[in-house]
N, C-alpha and C positions, 0 to 999 in steps of 0.2 A: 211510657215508652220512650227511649231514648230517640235522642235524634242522630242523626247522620254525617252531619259534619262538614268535614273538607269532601265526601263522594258525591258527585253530579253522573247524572244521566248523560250519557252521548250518543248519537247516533253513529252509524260506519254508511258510506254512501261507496259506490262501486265505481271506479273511475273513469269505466268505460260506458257504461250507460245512463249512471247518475241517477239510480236506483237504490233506496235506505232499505237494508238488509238485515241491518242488524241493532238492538237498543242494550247498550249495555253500561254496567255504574265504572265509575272510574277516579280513585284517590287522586285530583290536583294534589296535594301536596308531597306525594312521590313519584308520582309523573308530570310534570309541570310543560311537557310537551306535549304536542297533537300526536298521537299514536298512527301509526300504519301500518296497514296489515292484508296478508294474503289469504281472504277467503273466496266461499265456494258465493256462485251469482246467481238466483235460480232464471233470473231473465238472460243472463248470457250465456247459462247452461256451463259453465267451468271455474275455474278460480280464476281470477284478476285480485288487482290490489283495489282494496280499500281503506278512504282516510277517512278520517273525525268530522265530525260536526257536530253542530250542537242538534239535540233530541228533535224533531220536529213532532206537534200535536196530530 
């Protein structure tokens, strides 16, 4: 099986509550920036922005 490469795992935490929503893979080498993004919170019940982090176990 091959391996994976430059993709890592990140997490997305929610800004407002600091709540990890979401686990998702992500190309370092064509995104070489922390992503930001507007999804849905199920603890704040609407969208807010969420930023990167790294995966937590």
């Amino acid at each position: 099986m091959a391996k994976k490469g430059s993709r890592v795992l990140i997490g997305f935490i929610c800004e407002v509550c600091n709540k990890q929503n979401y686990v998702v893979e992500k190309n370092k080498v064509n995104t070489p920036t922390a992503m930001k993004l507007k999804k849905y919170c199920n603890k704040c019940r609407k969208h807010t922005s969420h930023k990167e982090t790294k995966k937590l176990d």
